[in-house]
Backbone as CSV, one residue per row, in Angstrom:
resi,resn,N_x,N_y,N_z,CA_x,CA_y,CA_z,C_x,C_y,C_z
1,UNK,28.761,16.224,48.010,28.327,16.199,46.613,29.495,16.210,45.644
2,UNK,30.695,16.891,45.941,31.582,16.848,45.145,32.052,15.155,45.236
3,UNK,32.112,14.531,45.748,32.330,12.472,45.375,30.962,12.504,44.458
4,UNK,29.907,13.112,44.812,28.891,12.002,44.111,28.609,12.840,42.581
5,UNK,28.850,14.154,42.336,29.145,14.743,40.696,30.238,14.224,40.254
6,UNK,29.861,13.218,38.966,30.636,12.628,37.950,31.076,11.231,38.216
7,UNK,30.313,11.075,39.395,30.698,9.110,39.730,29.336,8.442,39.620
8,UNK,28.629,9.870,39.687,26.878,8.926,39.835,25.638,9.612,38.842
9,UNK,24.874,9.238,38.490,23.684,9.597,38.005,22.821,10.429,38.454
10,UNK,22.022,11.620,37.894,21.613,12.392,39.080,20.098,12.315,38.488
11,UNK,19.444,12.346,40.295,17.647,11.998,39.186,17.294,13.482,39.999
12,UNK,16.208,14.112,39.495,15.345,15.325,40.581,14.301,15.188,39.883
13,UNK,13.485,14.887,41.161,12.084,14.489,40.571,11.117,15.490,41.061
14,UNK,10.369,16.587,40.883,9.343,17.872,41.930,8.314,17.551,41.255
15,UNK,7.733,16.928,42.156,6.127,16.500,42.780,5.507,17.644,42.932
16,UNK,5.503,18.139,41.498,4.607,19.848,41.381,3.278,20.116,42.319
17,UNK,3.186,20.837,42.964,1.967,21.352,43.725,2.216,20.340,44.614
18,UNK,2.660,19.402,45.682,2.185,18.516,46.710,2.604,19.418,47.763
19,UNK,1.669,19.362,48.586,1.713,19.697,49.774,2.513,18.688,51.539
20,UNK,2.822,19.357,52.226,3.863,18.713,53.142,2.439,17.018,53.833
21,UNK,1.616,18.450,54.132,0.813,17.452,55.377,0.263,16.189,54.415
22,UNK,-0.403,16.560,53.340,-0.907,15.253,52.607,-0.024,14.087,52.396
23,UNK,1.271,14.619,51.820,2.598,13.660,51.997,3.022,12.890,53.248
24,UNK,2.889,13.466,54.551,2.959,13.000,55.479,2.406,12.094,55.751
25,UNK,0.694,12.193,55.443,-0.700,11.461,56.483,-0.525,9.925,55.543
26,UNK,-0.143,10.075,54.156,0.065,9.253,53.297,0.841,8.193,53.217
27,UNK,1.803,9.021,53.764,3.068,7.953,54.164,2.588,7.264,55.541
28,UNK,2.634,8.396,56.525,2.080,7.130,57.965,1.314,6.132,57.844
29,UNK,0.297,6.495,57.112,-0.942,5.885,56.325,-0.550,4.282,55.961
30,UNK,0.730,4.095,55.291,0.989,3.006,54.706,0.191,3.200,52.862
31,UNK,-0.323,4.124,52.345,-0.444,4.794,51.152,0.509,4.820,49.849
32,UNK,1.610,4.962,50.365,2.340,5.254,48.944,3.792,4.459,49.687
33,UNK,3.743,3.407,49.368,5.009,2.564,49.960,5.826,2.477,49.232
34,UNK,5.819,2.724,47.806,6.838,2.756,46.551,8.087,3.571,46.956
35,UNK,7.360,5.261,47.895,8.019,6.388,48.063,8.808,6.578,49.436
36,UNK,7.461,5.701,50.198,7.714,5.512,51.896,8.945,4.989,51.930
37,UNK,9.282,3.702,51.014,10.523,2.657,51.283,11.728,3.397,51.213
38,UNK,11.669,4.681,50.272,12.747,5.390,50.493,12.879,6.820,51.286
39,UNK,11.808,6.845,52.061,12.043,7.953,53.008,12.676,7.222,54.477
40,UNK,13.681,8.386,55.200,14.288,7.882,56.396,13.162,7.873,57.223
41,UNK,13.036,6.564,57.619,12.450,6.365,58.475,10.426,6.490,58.484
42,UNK,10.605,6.305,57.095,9.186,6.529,56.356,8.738,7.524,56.437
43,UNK,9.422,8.513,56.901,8.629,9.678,57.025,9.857,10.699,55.916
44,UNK,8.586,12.165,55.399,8.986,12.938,54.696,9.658,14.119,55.824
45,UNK,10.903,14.714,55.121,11.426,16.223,55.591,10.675,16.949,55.308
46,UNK,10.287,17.819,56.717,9.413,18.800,56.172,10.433,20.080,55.885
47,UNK,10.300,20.604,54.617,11.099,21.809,54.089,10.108,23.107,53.601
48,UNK,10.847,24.116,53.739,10.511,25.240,53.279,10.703,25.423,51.303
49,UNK,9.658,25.802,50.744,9.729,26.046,49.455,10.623,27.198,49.257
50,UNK,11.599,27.168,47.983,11.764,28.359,47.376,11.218,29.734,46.842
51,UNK,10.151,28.726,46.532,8.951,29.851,45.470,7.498,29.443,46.103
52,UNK,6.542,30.513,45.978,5.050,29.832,46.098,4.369,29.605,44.574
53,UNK,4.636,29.061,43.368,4.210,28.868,42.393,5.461,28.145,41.360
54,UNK,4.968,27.710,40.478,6.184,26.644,39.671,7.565,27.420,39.174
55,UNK,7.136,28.352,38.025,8.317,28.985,37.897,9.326,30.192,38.699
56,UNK,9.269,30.293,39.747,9.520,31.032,40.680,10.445,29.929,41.519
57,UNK,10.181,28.569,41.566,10.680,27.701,42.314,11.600,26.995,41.991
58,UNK,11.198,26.828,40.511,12.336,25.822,40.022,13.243,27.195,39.029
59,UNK,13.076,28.202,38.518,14.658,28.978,38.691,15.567,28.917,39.981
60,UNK,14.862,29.109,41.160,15.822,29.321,42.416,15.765,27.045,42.358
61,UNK,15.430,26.656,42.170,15.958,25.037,42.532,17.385,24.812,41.298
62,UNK,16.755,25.404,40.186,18.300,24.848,39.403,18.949,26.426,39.478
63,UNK,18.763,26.942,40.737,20.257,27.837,40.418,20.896,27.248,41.897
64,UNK,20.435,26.123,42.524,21.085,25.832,43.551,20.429,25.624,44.656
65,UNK,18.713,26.650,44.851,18.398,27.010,45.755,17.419,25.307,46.273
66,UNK,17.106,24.843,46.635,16.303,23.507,46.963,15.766,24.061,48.072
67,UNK,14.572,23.080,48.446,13.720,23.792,49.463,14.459,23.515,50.725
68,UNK,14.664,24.459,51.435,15.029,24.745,52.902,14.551,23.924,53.876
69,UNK,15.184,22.946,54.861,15.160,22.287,56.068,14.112,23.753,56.962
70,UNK,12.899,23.304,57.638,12.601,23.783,58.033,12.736,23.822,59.524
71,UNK,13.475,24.614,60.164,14.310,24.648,61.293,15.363,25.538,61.080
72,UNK,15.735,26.011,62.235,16.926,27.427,62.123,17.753,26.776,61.496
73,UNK,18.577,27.736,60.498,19.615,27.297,60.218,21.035,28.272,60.663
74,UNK,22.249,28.206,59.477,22.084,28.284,58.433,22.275,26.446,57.809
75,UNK,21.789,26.221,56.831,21.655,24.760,56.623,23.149,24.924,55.203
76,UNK,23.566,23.753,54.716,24.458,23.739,53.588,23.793,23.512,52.291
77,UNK,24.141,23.794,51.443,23.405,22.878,50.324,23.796,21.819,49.494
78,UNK,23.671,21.319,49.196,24.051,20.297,47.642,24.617,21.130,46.793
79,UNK,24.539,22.024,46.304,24.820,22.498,44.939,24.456,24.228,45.024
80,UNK,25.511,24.630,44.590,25.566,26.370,44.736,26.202,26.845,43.569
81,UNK,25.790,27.733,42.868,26.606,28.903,42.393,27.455,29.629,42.540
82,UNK,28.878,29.500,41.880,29.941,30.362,42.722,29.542,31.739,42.938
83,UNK,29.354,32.425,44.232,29.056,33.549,44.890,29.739,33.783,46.380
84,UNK,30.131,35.292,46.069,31.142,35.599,47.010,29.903,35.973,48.235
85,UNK,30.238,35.212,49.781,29.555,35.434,50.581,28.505,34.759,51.097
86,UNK,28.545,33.665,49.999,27.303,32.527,50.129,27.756,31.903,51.632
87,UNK,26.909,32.198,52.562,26.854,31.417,53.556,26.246,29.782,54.229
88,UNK,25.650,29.610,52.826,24.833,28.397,52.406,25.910,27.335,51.976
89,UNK,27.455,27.603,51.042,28.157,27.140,50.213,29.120,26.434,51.505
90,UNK,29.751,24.980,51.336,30.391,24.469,52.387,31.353,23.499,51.809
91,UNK,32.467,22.757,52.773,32.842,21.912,51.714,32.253,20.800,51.001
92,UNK,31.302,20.322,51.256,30.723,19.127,50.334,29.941,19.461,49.502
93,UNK,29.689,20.848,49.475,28.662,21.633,48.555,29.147,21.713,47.060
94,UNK,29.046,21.079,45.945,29.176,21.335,44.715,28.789,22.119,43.863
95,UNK,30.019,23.149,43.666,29.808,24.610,43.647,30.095,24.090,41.884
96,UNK,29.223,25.338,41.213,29.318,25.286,39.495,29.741,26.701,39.210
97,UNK,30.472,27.205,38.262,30.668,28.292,37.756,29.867,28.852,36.696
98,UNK,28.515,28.315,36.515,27.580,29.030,35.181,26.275,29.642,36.162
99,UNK,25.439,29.907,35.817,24.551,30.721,36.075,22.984,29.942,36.544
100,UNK,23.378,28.297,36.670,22.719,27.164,36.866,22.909,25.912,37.212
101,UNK,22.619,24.831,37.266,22.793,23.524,38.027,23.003,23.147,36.628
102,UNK,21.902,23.526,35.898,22.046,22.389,34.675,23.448,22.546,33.553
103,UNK,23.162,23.748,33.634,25.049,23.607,32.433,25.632,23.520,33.659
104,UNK,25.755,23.764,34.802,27.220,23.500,35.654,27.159,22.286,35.232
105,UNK,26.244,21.114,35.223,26.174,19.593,35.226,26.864,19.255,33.713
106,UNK,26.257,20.227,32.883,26.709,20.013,31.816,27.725,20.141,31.294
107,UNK,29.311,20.915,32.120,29.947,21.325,31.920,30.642,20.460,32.496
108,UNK,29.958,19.832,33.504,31.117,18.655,34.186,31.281,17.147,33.322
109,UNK,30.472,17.152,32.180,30.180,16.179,31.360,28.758,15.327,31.251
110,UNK,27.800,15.915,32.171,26.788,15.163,32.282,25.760,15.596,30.707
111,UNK,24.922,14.826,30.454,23.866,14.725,29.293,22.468,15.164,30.182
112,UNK,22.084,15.988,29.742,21.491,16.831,30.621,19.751,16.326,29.887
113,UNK,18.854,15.970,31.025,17.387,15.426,30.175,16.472,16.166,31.188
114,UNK,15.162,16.790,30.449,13.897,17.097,31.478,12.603,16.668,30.426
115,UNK,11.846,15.657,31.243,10.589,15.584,31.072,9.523,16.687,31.656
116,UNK,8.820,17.740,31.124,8.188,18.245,31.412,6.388,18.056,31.836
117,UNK,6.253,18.440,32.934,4.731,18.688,33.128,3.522,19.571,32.751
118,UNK,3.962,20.785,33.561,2.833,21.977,33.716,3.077,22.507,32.913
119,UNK,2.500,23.810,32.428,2.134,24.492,31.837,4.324,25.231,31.405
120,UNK,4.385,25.394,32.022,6.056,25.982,32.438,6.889,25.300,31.767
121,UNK,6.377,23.721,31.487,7.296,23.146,30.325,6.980,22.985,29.032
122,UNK,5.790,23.286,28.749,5.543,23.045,27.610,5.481,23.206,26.143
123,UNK,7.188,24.290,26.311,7.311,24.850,25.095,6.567,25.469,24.107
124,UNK,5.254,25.931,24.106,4.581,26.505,23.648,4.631,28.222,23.596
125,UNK,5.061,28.332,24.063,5.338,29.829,23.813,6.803,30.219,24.735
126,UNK,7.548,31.421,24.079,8.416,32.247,24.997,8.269,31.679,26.173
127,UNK,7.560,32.256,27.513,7.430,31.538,28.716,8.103,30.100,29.263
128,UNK,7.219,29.321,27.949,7.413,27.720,28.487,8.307,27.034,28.120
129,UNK,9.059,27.575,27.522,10.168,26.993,26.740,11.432,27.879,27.901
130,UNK,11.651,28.901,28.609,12.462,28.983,29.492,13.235,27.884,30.100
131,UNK,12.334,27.478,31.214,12.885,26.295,32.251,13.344,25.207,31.165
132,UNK,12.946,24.168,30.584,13.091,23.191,29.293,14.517,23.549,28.589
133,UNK,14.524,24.900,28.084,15.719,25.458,27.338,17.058,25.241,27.882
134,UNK,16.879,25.348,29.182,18.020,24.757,30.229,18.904,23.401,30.126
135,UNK,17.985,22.927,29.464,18.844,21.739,29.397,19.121,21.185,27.565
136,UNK,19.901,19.768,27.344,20.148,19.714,26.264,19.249,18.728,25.880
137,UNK,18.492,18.152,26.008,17.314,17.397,25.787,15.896,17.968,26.506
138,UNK,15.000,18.169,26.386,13.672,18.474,26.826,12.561,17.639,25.831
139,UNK,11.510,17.214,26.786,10.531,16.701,26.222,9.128,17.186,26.460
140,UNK,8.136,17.385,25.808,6.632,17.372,26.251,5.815,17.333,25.625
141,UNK,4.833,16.813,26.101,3.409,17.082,25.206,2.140,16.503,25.856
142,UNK,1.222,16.830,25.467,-0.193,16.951,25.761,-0.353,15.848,27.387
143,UNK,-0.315,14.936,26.429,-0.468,13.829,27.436,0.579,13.796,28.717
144,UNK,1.641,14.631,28.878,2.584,14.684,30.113,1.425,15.850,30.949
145,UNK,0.926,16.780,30.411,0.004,17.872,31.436,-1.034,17.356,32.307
146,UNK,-1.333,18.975,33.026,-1.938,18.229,34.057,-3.270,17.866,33.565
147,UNK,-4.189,18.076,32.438,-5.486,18.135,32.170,-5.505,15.936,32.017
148,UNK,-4.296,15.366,31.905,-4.351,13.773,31.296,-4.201,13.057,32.582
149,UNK,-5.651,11.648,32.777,-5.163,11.117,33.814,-4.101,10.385,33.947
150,UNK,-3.909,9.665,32.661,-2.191,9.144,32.317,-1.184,10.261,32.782
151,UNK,-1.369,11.084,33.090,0.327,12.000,32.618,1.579,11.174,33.285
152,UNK,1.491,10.836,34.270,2.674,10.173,35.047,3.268,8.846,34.182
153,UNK,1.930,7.820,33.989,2.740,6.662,33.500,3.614,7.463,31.999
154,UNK,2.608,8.006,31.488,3.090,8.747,30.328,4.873,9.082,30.087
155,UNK,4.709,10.134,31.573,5.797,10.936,31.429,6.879,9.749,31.878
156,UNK,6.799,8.893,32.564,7.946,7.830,32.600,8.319,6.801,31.687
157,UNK,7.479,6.590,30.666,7.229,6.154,29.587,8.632,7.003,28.640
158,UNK,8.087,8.588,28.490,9.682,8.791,28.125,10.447,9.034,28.844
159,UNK,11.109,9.038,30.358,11.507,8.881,30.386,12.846,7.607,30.021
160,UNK,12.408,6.508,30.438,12.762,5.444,30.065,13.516,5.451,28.249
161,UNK,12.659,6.087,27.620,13.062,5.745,26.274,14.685,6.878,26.148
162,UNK,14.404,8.118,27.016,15.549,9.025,26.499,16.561,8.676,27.612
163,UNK,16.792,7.528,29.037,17.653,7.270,29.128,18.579,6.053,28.769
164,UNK,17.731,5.191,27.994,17.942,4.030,27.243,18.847,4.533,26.156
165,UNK,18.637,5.985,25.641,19.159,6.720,24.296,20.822,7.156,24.686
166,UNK,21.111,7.186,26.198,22.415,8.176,26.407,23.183,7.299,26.399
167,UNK,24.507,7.360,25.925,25.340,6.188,26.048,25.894,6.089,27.713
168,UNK,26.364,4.658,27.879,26.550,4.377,29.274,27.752,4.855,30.051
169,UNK,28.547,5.600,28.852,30.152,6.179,29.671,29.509,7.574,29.874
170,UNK,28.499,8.217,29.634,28.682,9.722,30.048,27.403,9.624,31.108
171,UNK,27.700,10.192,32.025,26.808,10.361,33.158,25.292,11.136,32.457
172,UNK,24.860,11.146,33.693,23.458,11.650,32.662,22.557,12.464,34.154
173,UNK,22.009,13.155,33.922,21.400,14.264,35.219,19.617,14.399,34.173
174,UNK,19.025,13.489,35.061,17.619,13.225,34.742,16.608,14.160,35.421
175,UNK,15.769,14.853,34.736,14.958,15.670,35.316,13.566,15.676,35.132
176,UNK,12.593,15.210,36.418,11.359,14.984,35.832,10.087,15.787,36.998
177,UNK,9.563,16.843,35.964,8.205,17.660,36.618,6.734,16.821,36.689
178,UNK,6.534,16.455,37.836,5.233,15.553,37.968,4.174,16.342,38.133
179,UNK,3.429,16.320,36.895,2.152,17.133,36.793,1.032,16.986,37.588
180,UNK,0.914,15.523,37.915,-0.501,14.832,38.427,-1.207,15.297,39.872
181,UNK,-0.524,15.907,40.591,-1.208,16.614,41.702,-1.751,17.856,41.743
182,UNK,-1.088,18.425,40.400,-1.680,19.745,40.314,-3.138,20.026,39.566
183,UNK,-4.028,20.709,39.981,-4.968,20.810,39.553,-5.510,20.975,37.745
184,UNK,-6.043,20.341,37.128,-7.335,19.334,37.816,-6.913,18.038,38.248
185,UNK,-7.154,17.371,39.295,-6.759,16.072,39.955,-8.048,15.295,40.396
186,UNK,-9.357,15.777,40.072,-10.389,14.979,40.659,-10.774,13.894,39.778
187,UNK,-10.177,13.557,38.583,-10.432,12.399,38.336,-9.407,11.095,38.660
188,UNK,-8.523,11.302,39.797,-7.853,10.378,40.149,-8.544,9.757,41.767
189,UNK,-9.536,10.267,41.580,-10.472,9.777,43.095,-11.298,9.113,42.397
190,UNK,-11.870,7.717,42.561,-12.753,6.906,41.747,-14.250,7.588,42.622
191,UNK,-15.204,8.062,41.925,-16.441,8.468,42.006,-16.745,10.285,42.118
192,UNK,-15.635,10.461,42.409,-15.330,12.201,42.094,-15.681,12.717,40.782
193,UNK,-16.056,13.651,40.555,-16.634,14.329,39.489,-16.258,15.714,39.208
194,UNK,-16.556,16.100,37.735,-15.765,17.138,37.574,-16.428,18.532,38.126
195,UNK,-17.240,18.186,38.224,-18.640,19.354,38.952,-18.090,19.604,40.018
196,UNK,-17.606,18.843,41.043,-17.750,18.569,42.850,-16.082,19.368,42.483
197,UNK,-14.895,19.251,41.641,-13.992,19.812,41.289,-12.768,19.297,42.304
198,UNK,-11.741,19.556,42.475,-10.563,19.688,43.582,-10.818,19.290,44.846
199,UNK,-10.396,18.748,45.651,-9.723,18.800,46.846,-9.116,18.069,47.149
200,UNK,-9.010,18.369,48.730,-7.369,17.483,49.275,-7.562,15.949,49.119
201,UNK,-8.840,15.618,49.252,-8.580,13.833,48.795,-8.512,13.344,47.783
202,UNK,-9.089,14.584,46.257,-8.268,14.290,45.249,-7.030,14.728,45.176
203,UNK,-6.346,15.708,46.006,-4.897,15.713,45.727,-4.410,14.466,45.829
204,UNK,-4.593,13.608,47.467,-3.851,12.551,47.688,-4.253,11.476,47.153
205,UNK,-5.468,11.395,46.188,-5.542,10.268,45.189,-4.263,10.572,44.249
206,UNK,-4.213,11.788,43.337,-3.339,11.847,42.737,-1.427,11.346,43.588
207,UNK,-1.272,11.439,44.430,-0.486,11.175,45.215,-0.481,9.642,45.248
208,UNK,-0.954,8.882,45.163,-1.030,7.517,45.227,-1.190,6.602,43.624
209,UNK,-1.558,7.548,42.969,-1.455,7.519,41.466,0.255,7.130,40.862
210,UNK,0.646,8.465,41.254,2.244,8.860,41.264,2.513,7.319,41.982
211,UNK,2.434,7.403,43.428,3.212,5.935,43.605,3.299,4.881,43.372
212,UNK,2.004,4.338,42.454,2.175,3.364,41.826,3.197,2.935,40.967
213,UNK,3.270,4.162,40.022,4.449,4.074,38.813,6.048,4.883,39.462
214,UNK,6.422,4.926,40.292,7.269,6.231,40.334,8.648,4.990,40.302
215,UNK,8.288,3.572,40.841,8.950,2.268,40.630,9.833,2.131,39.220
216,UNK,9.086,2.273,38.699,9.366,2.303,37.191,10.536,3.365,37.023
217,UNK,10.172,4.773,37.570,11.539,6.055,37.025,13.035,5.394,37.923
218,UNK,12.572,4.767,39.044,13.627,4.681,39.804,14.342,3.621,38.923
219,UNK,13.577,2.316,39.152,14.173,1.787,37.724,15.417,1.893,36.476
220,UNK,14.698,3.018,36.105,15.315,3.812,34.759,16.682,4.071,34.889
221,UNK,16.398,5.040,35.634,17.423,6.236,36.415,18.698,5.115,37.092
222,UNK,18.262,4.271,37.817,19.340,3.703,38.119,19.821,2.048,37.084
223,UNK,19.602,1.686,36.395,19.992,0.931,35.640,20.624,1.264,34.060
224,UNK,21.748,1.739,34.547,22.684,2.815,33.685,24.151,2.086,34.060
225,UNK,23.927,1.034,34.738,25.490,0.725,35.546,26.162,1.267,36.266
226,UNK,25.757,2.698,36.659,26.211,2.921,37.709,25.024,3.726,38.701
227,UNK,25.644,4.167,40.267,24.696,4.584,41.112,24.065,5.655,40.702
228,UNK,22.724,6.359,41.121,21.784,7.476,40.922,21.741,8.206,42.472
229,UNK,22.388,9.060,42.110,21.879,10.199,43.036,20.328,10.561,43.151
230,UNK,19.387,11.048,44.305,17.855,11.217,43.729,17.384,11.962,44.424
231,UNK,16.790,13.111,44.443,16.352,13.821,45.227,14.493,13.852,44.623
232,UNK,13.848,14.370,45.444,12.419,14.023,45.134,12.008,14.797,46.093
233,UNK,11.049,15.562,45.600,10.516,16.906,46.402,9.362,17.354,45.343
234,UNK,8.643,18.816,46.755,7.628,18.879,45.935,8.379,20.926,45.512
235,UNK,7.845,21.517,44.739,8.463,22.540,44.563,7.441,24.039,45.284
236,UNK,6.321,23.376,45.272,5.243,24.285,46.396,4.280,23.433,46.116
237,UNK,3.211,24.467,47.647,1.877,23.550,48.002,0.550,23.944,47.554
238,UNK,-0.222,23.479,47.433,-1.866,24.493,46.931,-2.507,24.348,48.118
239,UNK,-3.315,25.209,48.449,-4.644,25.245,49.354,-5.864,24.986,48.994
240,UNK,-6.463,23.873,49.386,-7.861,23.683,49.257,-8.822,24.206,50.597
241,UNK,-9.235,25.516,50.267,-9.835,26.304,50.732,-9.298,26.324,52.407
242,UNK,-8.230,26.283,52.075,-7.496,26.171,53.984,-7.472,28.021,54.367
243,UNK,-8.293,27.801,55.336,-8.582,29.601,55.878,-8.943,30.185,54.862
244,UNK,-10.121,29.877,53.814,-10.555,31.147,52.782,-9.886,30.893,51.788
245,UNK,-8.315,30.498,51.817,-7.401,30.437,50.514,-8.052,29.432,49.661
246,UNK,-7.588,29.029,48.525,-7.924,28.521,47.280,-6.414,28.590,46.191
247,UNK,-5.505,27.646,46.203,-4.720,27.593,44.800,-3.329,27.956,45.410
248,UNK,-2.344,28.613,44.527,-0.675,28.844,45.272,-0.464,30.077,44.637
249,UNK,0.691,30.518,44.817,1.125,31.762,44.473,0.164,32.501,45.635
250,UNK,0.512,32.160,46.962,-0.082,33.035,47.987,1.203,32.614,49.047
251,UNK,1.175,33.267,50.006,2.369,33.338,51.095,1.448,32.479,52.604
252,UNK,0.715,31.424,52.250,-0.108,30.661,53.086,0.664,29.711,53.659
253,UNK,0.560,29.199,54.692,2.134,27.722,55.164,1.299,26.550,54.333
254,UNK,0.471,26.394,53.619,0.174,25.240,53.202,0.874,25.246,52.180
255,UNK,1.143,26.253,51.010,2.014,26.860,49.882,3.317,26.572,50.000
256,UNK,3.773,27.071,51.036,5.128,26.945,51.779,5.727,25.941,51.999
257,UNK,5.159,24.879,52.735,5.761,23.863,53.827,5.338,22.847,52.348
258,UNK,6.622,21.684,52.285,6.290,21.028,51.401,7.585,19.508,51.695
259,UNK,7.116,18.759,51.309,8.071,17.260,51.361,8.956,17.198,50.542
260,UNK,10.264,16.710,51.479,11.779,16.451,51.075,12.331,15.474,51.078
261,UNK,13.024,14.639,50.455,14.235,13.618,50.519,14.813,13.341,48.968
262,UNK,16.351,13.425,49.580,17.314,12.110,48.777,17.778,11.154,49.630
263,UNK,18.138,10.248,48.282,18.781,9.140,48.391,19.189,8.814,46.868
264,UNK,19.952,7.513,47.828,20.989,6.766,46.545,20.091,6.033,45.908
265,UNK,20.233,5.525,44.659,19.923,4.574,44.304,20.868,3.123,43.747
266,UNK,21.092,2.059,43.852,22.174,1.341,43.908,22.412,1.151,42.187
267,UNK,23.294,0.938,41.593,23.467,0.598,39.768,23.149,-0.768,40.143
268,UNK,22.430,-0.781,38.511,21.402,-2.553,38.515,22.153,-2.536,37.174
């Protein structure tokens, strides 16, 4: 990571609430080929979450923490916080001296952007304005949440406009929370209703929603003139009534276990 901070573009995209197995069956499936084309070998990493709920996940993701290779480790990371003892921290690990990913990024010269989703970005109160505050651009509104069946084209919609805005000599570290899987999602299943409410085949409608447009962010992100770094993950999973459970913020492996990958993206 230390070659690819300050030579390349950085995208992180968390596919709020998706779960590992739906991501999986989807991809084998031949389902979401937008996403498949860039997984190794079409298939998703299955990783361990940071957090079981949004803001719990993405403090530990921009202080370094990303969801865990699930398999013994100890694994390395991408990006760490200088800390004495970090056994996670290695040489290719791009270590920051602030208290986060995003001013470390920002400190290295990058223009720091987040499109917000859930509830966690939406600047509306103390709370939601936390995560957002992090960076030097933040965006949101109505139509990016999860209650809009647009939110996705929406939210790439600005994207596009605020990286069109950064000039092309300063790198730029793009950040985008995808609302659309998280509940309510049953109107992305054609004949689903709001009565019948949630489940896993409206999750993975919403999942196929997302892949239609997600073409478009990659797009964005990499047509800056130079390459995009991209990582794309989900930040935790929900349960639709798996063993009794119902929702996240529970210590369930459906919560837990969730889909991983980067890759490059080439400058267009």
């Amino acid at each position: 990571m230390n070659e690819v901070v300050g030579s390349h573009d950085l995208l992180l995209v968390t596919l709020d609430t998706l779960r590992h197995d739906v991501a999986a069956e989807l991809a084998a499936a031949g389902r979401i080929p937008n996403l498949a084309r860039r997984l190794p070998g079409g298939r998703w990493a299955e990783h361990h979450a940071p957090g079981s709920f949004t803001y719990a996940s993405h403090q530990a993701i921009f202080a370094g923490f990303l969801p865990t290779p699930a398999a013994p480790g100890p694994h390395r990371r991408l990006f760490a916080a200088r800390f004495a003892g970090s056994e996670t921290t290695a040489g290719g690990t791009y270590v920051f001296d602030t208290p986060d990913l995003v001013s470390g990024l920002a400190a290295a010269g990058y223009h720091t952007v987040c499109v917000g989703g859930v509830g966690f970005f939406n600047k509306q109160g103390a709370l939601g304005s936390v995560l957002p505050g992090l960076f030097r651009e933040s965006h949101w509104e109505p139509e990016f949440g999860v209650a809009s069946p647009t939110s996705f084209e929406a939210q790439v919609a600005c994207a596009e406009r605020a990286v069109d805005r950064v000039p092309r000599e300063r790198p730029l570290f793009l950040f985008v929370n995808v609302s659309a899987l998280h509940q309510p999602n049953w109107f992305h299943l054609p004949g689903a209703t709001r009565e019948a409410g949630d489940s896993r085949a409206t999750h993975a409608a919403a999942l196929e929603y997302v892949d239609r447009h997600i073409g478009r962010l990659f797009a964005a992100a990499s047509g800056r003139g130079r390459p995009c770094f991209a990582i794309v993950c989900s930040d935790h999973g929900t349960a639709y009534d798996d063993d009794g459970y119902t929702g996240h913020r529970i210590g369930h492996p459906v919560v837990w276990t969730v889909p991983y990958t980067h890759f490059f993206l080439e400058a267009r």
